[in-house]
C-alpha positions in Angstrom: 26.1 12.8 -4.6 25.2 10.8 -7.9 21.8 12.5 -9.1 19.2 9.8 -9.6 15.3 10.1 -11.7 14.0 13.4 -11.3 10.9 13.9 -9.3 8.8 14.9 -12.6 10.3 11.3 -14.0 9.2 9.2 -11.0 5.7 10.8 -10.8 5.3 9.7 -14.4 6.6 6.4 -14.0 4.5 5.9 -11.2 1.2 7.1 -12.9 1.8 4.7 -15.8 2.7 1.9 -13.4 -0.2 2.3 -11.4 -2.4 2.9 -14.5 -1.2 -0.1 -16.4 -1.7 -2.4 -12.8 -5.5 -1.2 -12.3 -6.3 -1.6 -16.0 -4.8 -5.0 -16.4 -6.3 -5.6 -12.8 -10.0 -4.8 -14.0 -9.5 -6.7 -17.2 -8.5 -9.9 -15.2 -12.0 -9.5 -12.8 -14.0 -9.0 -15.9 -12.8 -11.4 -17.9 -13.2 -13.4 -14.5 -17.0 -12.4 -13.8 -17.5 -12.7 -17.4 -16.2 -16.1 -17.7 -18.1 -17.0 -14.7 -21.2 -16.0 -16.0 -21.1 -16.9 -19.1 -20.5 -20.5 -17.8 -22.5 -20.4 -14.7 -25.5 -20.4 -16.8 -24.6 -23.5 -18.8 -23.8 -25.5 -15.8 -26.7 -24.2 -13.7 -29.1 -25.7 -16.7 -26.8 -28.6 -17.5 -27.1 -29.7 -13.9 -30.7 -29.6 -13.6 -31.1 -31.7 -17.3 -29.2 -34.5 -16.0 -31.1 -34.2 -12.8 -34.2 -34.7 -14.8 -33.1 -37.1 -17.1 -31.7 -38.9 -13.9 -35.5 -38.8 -12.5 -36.5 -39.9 -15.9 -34.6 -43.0 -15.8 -34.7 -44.3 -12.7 -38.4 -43.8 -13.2 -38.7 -45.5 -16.2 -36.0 -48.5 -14.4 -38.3 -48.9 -11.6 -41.2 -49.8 -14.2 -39.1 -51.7 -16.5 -37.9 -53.2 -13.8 -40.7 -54.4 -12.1 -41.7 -55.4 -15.8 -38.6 -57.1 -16.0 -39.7 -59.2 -12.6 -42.9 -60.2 -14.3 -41.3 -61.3 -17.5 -38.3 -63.6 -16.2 -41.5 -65.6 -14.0 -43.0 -66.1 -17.6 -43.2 -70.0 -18.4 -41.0 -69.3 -21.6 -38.2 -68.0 -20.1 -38.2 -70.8 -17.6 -38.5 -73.0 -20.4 -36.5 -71.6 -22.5 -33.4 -72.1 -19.7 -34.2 -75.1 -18.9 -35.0 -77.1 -22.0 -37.2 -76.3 -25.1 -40.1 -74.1 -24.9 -43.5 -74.1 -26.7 -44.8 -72.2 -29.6 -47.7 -71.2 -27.4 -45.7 -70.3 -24.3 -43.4 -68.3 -27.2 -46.7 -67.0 -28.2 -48.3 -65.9 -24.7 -44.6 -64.1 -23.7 -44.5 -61.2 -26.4 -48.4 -60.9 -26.0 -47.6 -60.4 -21.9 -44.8 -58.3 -23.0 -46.7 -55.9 -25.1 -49.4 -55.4 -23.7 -47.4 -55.0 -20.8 -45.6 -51.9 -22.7 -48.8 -50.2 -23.8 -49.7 -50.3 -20.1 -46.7 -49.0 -19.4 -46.3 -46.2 -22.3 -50.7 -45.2 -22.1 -50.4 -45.1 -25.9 -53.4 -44.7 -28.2 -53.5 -48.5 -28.7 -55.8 -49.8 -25.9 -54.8 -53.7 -25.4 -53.4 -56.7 -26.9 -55.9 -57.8 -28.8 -55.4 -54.6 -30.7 -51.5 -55.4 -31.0 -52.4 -58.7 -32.5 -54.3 -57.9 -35.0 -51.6 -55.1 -36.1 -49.7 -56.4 -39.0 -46.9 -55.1 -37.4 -45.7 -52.9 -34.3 -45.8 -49.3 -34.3 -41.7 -47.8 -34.3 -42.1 -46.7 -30.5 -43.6 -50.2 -30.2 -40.4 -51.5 -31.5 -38.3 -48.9 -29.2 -39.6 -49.3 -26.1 -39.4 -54.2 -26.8 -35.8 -53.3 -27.2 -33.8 -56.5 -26.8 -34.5 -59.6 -25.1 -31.5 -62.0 -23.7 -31.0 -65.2 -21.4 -28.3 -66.3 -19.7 -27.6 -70.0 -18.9 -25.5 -70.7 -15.8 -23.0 -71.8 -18.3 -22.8 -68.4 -19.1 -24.3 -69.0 -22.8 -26.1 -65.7 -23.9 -29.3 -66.7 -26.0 -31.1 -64.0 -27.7 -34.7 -63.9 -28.0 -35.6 -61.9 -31.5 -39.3 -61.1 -31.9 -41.0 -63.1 -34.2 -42.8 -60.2 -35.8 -39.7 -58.1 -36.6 -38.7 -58.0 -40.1 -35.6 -56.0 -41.0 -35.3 -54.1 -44.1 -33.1 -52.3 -45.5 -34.9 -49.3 -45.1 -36.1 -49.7 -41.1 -32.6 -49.4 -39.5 -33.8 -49.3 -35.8 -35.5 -52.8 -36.5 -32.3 -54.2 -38.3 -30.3 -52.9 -35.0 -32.9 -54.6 -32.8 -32.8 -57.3 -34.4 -29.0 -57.5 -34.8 -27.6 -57.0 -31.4 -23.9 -58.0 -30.8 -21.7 -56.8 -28.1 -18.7 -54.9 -28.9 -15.5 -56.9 -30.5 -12.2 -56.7 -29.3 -10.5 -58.6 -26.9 -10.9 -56.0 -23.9 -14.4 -55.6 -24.6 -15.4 -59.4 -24.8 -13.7 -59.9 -21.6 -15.4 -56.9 -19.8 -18.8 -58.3 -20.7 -18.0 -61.5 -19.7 -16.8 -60.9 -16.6 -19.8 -58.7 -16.2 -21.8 -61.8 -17.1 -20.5 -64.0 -14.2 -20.6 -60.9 -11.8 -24.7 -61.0 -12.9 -24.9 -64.4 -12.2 -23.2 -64.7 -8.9 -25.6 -61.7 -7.9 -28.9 -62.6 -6.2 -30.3 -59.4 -7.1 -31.9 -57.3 -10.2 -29.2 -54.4 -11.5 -29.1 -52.5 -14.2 -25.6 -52.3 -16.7 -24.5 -50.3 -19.6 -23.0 -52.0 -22.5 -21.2 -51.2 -25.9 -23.2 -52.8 -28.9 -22.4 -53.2 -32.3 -24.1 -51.0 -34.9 -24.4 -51.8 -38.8 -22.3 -48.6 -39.3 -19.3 -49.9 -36.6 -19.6 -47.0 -34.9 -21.1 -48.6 -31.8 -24.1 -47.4 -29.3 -24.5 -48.0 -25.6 -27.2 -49.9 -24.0 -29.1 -49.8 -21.1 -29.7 -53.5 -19.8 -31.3 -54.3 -16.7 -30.3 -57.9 -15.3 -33.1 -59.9 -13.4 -32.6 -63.6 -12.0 -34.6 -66.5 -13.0 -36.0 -68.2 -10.5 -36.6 -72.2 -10.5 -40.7 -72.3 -9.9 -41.3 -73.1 -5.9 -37.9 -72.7 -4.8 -35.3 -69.9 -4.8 -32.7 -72.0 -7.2 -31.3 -69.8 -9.4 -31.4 -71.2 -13.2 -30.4 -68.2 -15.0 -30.9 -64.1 -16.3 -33.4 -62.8 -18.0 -31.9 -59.6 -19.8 -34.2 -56.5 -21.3 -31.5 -53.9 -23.0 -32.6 -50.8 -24.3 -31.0 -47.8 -26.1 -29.4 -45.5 -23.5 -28.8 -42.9 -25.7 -32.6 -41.8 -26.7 -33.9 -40.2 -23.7 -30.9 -38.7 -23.4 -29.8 -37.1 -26.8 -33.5 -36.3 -27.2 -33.5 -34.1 -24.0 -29.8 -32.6 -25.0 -31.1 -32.0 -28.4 -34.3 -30.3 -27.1 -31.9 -28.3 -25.4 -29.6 -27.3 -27.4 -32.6 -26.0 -29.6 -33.2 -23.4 -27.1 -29.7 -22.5 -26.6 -29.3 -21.1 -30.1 -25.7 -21.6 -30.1 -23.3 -20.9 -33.0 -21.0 -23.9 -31.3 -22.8 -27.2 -31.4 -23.4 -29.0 -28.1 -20.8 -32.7 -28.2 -22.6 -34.7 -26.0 -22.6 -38.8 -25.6 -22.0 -41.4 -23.1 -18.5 -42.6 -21.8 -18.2 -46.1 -21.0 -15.2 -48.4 -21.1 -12.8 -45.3 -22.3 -15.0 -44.7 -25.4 -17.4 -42.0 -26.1 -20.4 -43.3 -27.4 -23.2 -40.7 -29.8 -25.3 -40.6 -32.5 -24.1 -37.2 -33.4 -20.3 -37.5 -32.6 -18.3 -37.5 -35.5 -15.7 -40.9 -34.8 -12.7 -38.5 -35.1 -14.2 -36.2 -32.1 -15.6 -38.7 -30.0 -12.0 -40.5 -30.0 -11.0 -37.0 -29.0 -13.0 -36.6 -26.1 -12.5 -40.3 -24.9 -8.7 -39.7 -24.6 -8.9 -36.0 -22.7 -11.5 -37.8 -20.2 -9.6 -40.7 -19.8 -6.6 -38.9 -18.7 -8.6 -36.4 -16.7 -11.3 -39.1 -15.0 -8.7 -41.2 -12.5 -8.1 -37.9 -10.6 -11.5 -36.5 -10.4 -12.7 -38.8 -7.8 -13.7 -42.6 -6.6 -16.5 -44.8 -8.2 -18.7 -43.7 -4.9 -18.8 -40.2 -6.5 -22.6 -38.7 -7.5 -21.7 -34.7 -7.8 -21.0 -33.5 -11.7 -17.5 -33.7 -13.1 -16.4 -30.3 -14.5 -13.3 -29.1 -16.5 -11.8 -27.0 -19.3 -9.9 -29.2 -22.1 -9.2 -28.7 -25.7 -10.6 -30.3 -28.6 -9.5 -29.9 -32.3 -7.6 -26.7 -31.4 -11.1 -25.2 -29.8 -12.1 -24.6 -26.3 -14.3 -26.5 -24.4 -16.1 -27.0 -20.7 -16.7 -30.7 -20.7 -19.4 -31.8 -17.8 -19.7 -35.7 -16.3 -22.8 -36.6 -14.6 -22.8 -40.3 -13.3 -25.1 -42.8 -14.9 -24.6 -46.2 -12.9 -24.9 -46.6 -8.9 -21.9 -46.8 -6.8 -21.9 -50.8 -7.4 -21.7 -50.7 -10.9 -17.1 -51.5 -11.5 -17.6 -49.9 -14.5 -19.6 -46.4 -14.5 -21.1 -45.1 -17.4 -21.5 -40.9 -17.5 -23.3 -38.8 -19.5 -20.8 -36.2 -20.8 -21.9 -32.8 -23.1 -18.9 -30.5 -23.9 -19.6 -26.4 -23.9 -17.6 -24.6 -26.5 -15.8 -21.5 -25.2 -14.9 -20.5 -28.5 -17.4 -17.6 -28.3 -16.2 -16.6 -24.6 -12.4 -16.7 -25.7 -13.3 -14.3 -28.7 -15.8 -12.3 -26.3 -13.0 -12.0 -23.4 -10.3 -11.1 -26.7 -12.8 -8.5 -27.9 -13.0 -7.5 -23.9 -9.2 -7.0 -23.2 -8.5 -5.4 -27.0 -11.2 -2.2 -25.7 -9.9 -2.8 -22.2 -6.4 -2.0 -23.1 -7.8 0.5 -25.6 -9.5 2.6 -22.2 -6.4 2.0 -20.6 -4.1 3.4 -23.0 -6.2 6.3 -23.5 -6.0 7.2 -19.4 -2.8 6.2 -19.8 -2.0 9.1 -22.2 -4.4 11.3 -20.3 -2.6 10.5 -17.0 0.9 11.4 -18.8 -0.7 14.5 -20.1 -2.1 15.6 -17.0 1.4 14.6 -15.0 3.6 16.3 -17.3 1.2 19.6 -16.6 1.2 18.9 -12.3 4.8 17.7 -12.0 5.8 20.6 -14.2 4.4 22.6 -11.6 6.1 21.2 -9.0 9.3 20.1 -10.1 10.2 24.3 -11.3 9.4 25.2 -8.3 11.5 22.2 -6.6 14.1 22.9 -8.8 14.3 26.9 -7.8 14.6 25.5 -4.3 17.3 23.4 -5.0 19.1 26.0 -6.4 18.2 28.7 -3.8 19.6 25.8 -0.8 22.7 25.1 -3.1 23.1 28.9 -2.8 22.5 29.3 0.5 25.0 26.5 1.2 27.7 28.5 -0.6 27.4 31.6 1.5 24.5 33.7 -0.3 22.1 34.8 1.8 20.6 36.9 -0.4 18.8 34.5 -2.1 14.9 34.8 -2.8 12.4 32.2 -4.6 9.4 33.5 -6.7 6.3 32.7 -4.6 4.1 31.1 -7.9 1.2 29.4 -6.6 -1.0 29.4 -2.8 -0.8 26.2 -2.4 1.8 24.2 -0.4 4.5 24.6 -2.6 3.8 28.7 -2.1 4.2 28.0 1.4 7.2 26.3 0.8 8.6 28.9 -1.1 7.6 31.7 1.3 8.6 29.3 4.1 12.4 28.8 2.3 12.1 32.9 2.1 11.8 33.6 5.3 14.3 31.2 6.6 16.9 32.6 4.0 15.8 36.2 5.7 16.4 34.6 8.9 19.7 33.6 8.0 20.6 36.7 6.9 19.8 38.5 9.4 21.8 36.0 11.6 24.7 36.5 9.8 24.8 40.2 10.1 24.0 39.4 14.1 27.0 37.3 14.1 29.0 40.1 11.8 28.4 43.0 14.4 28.3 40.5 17.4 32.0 40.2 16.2 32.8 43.6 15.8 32.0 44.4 19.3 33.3 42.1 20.9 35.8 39.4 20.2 35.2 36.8 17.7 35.4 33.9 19.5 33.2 35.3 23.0 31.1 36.3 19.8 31.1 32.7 18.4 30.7 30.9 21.9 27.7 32.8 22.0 25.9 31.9 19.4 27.3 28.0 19.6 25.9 27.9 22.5 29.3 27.8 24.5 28.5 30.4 26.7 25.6 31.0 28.6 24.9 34.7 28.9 22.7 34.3 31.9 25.0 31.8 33.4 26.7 34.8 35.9 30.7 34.7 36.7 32.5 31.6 37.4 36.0 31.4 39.2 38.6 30.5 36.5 42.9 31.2 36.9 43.9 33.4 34.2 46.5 35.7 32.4 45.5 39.4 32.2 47.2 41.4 29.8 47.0 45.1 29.3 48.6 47.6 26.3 49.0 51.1 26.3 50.3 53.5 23.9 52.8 56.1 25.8 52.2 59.2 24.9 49.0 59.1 23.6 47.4 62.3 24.4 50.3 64.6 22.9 50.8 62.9 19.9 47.1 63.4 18.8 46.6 66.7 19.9 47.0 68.6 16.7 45.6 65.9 14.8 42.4 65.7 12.8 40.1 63.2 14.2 39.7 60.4 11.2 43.9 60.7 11.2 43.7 59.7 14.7 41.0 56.9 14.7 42.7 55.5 11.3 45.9 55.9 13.1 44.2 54.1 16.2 42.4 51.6 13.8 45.6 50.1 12.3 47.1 49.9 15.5 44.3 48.1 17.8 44.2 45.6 14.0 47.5 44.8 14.4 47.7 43.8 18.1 44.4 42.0 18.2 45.6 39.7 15.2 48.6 38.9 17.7 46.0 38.3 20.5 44.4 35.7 18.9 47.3 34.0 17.0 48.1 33.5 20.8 44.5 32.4 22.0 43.8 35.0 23.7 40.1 36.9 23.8 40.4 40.6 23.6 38.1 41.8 26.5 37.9 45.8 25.6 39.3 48.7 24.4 39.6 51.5 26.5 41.0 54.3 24.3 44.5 53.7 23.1 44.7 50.9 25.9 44.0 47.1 25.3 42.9 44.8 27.5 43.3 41.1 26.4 42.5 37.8 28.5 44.1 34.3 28.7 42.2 30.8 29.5 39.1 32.6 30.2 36.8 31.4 27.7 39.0 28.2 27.0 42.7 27.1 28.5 44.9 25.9 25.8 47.4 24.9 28.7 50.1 27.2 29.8 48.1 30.5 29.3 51.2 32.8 30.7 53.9 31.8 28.3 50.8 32.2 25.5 50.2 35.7 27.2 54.4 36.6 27.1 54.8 35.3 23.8 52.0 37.8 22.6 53.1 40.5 24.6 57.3 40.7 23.1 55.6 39.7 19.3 53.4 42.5 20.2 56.5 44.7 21.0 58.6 43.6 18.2 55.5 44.0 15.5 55.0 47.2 17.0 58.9 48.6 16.4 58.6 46.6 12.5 55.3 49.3 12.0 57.0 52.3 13.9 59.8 51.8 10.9 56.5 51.4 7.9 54.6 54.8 9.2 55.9 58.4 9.3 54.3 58.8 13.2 56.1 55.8 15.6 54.3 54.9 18.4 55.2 53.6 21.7 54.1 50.7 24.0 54.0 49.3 27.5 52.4 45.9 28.6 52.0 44.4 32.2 50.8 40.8 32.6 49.2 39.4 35.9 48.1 35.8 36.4 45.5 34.8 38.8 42.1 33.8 40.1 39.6 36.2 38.8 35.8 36.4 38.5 34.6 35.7 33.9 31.4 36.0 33.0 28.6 38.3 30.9 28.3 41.4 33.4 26.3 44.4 32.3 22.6 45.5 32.4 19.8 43.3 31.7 19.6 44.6 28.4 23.1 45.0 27.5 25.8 42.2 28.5 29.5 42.1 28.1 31.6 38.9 28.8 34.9 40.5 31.1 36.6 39.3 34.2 36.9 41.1 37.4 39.2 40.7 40.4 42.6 41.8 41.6 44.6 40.5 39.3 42.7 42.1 36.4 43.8 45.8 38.4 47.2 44.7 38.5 48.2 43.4 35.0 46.8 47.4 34.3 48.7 49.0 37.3 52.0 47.5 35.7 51.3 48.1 32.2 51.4 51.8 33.7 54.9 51.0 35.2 56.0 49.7 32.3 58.6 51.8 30.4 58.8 52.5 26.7 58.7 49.3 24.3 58.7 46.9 27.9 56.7 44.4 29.3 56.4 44.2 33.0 55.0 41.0 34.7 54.2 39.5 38.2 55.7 36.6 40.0 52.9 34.0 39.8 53.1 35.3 35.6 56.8 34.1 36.5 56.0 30.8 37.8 54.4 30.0 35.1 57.2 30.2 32.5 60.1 27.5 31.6 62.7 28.7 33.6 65.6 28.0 31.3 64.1 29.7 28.8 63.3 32.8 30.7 65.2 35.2 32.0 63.7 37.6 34.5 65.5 41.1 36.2 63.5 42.0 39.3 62.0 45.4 39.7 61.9 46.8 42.7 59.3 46.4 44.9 56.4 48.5 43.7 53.7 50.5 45.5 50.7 50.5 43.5 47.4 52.1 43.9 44.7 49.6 45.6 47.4 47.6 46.7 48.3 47.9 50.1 51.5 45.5 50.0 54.8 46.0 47.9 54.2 44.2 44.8 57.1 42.3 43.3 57.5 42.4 39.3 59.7 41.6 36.6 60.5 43.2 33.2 60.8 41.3 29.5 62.8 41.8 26.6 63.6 40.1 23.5 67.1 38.4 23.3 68.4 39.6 19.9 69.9 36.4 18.8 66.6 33.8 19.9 65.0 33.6 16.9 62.2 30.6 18.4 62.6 31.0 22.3 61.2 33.1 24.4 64.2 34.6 26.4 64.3 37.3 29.2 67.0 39.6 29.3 68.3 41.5 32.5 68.3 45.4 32.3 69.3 47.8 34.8 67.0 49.0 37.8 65.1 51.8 37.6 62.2 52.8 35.2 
């Protein structure tokens, strides 16, 4: 088998796997919680600015709006629509209209007569007028200026006041136009954002608020009376105020997006082009014009990182919205997360190399002792069972080890079972045994077999004078040579009983014709025994009788001590005619006979014997070798007589 990564190998490449997972793992949720927090805050305080600045406005547009009402009934504007209008109706409309703004504003100046006598208005006077406008049904836009305003080089908000022109370009006249006739077909007061024109041509945004003139005593529409103010003081001055008590390093971008521009006082032109592309890519999938919630995303400016938020200016009627946008620089939260992951991944490195340290040391501990048990199986696998493992440690792998022990103990001791098992009785009743094969409380079962017994002639008086080990080594060499010949036959050798063997066919196992197996064995037993008689100085001498026949196999003993035999009469007449056998013969009965190919046997009839514990003649046959059959087995007649 191919060896694969070694268990101390895995362990460490699953330590730093799992190390490097959680680590970057807890980076990722930090940097996540971080992130969120760190922008939660912002959005949480952006959200409720707009929300004030929304109150602010649509307060402040109800007022100027029901100003607005009051002012387009004024004689001048109806005047001034229809035909030409007096000095003193001229005259009576800005007095209306400012004291109608210090009512409004609850400034220090008490009333008009105050405001008259001023040589001119105060600068949040002049902020809050903002700019005056009628609209004939023609659609001709006529701008009333204030007669009072002077620009100078030096008062820039009057000069704007006093120079307010819509946006050029082709795109943008025609959007205002359009708005224009929109206004006029309307029967009702709205308020609009439009682009202006600033000295600078940088542009500002302006909050107008469209009312219809109404012919007096009818409801004939003769034309709009239009109040615009800046949109982007309220707002900048509560972003500002804000941005104070941020503290930021990044300065807060903030403006207002109309028409695909981005319009601020603070913007540089570069950066407010900026902006106006990413949100008009990113505003026709962020919702429908009906949409009120705030308008989040990340986007990139300059290189930077920023979180740009929209908050919706104009109602849902408005065709083209106006939003208040601010963008959030991330720059300090992308350095703050880099500073976060470079530590992170400092930590994690250093558990990493603790967690390698600490594995090397465990797995070391493991993987000797896994390696001494590999070794100890490999040797028990090639037959050494002997083997013994170092107990090292009390923990699982100590019971492993004295686990391993025991079971190689086991083994042993098996083996040495199975080694005397097969001295004392034959090796293959020994091995069905311990397969399994045979059942040593199963009792005796009927079987047909061949019973073959050999005895040496002459025993008694050829040992007489003989020392004892002479006689058992004489025995020894003898009983190992016939046995070998028993088995190469497939026979089991039952018992010896002294010189005499007694040696069973098909009992255990048939391997088909168990006679001819048992002749064959007995004539190569004869014939091994005359090639040893001509090797050793002291010849010995055989007979062998062969029965065939039902007999009774099985374990028989005592409960304690069990020996697998057969018993019956066939059994106690293969021995009563290995005692009628003569010198060097073997003597079989007629169901033996049977059981042999006739043409290659050759049988001369005995004559009928009288054995003991038979009451009937028995009729039996003697064997011999044919000299010139070198494969066969061949029978060769001899005279009568023993």
């Amino acid at each position: 088998m191919r060896k694969g990564l070694r268990f101390q190998s895995k362990l460490m490449l699953t330590l730093v796997a799992a190390i490097a997972t959680v680590t970057a793992a807890l980076i990722a949720v930090t940097e996540a919680q971080v992130k969120s927090a760190y922008t939660r805050q912002f959005s949480r305080d952006f959200k409720h600015l707009v929300n004030q600045l929304e109150r602010s406005r649509l307060e402040r547009s109800e007022e100027f709006m029901e100003l607005c009402r009051h002012l387009a009934g004024q004689p001048f504007i109806v005047s001034s629509l229809s035909g030409e209008a007096s000095q003193e109706e001229e005259h009576g409309f800005w007095s209306y209209y400012k004291s109608s703004l210090f009512d409004l504003g609850d400034t220090v100046e008490k009333g008009p007569d105050t405001i008259l006598r001023k040589s001119a208005p105060s600068p949040e006077i002049v902020s809050r007028m903002g700019s005056v406008w009628i609209v004939k049904p023609s659609g001709e836009i006529i701008s009333l200026p204030h007669p009072i305003i002077k620009t100078t080089s030096k008062d820039g908000d009057k000069r704007r006041l006093a120079e307010n022109r819509l946006r050029q370009g082709v795109n943008a006249v025609n959007r205002a136009k359009e708005r224009i006739e929109e206004l006029l077909a309307s029967d009702r007061q709205q308020t609009i954002y439009l682009p202006f024109e600033s000295p600078d041509g940088t542009g500002y945004v302006q909050e107008m608020v469209s009312t219809p003139v109404k012919q007096p005593g009818s409801d004939e529409t003769i034309g709009l009376f239009l109040r615009a103010t800046s949109a982007e003081t309220d707002a900048q001055r509560f972003l500002e105020r804000y941005q104070e008590e941020f503290d930021s390093a990044a300065p807060l971008l903030s403006g207002i997006y109309l028409d695909g521009q981005v319009y601020s006082r603070t913007l540089e032109p570069e950066l407010a082009g900026l902006m106006a592309g990413v949100l008009g890519r990113k505003l026709p999938g962020t919702g429908t014009a009906s949409e009120k919630e705030t308008i989040q995303f990340d986007a990139s400016l300059r290189g930077a990182p920023y979180r740009i938020y929209l908050a919706r200016l104009t109602d849902e009627s408005s065709h083209e919205p106006a939003y208040q946008v601010s963008a959030f620089s991330l720059e300090t939260l992308k350095n703050d997360l880099a500073e976060l992951r470079i530590r992170g991944s400092g930590i994690g490195a250093f558990a990493l190399i603790l967690g390698l340290v600490l594995a090397y040391l465990l797995s070391r501990n493991l993987a000797i002792p896994i390696r001494e048990l590999t070794r100890a199986t490999g040797a028990i696998k090639s037959g050494n069972l002997d083997t013994h493992i170092t107990i090292r440690s009390r923990d699982e792998m100590g019971e492993l080890a004295n686990a391993f022990n025991e079971m190689a103990e086991g083994l042993r001791q098996r083996a040495v079972y199975r080694d005397i098992l097969g001295k004392v009785s034959d090796e293959t009743v020994a091995q069905a045994m311990i397969s399994g094969d045979l059942d040593p409380e199963l009792g005796g079962e009927l079987k047909t077999v061949s019973v073959l017994f050999c005895d040496i002639r002459g025993f008694s008086e050829i040992t007489e004078h003989m020392p004892p080990t002479e006689v058992i080594d004489l025995l020894n060499q003898h009983m190992t040579a016939m046995t070998a010949i028993v088995r190469k036959h497939f026979g089991v050798v039952d018992k010896f009983v002294g010189d005499e063997i007694m040696a069973v066919f098909g009992a255990l196992k048939s391997y088909g014709n168990d006679a001819g197996h048992a002749a064959e064995c007995a004539l190569e037993m004869i014939s091994e025994r005359e090639r040893l008689n001509r090797e050793i100085g002291r010849p010995l001498e055989i007979g062998i009788g062969i029965a065939t026949g039902e007999v009774v196999a099985g374990c028989m003993g005592s409960v304690d001590r069990l020996n697998y035999t057969v018993l019956g009469s066939r059994v106690n007449l293969a021995s009563r005619l290995c005692s009628e056998a003569g010198t060097m013969d073997v003597v079989i009965d007629d169901s033996t006979l049977s059981c042999l190919e006739t043409e290659r046997v050759e049988a001369t009839a005995l004559p009928d014997l009288k054995l003991k514990g038979f009451s009937e003649a028995i009729t039996a046959y003697r064997l011999r070798v044919r000299s010139e059959a070198s494969e066969a087995l061949a029978l060769q007649p001899i005279e009568s007589g023993v």
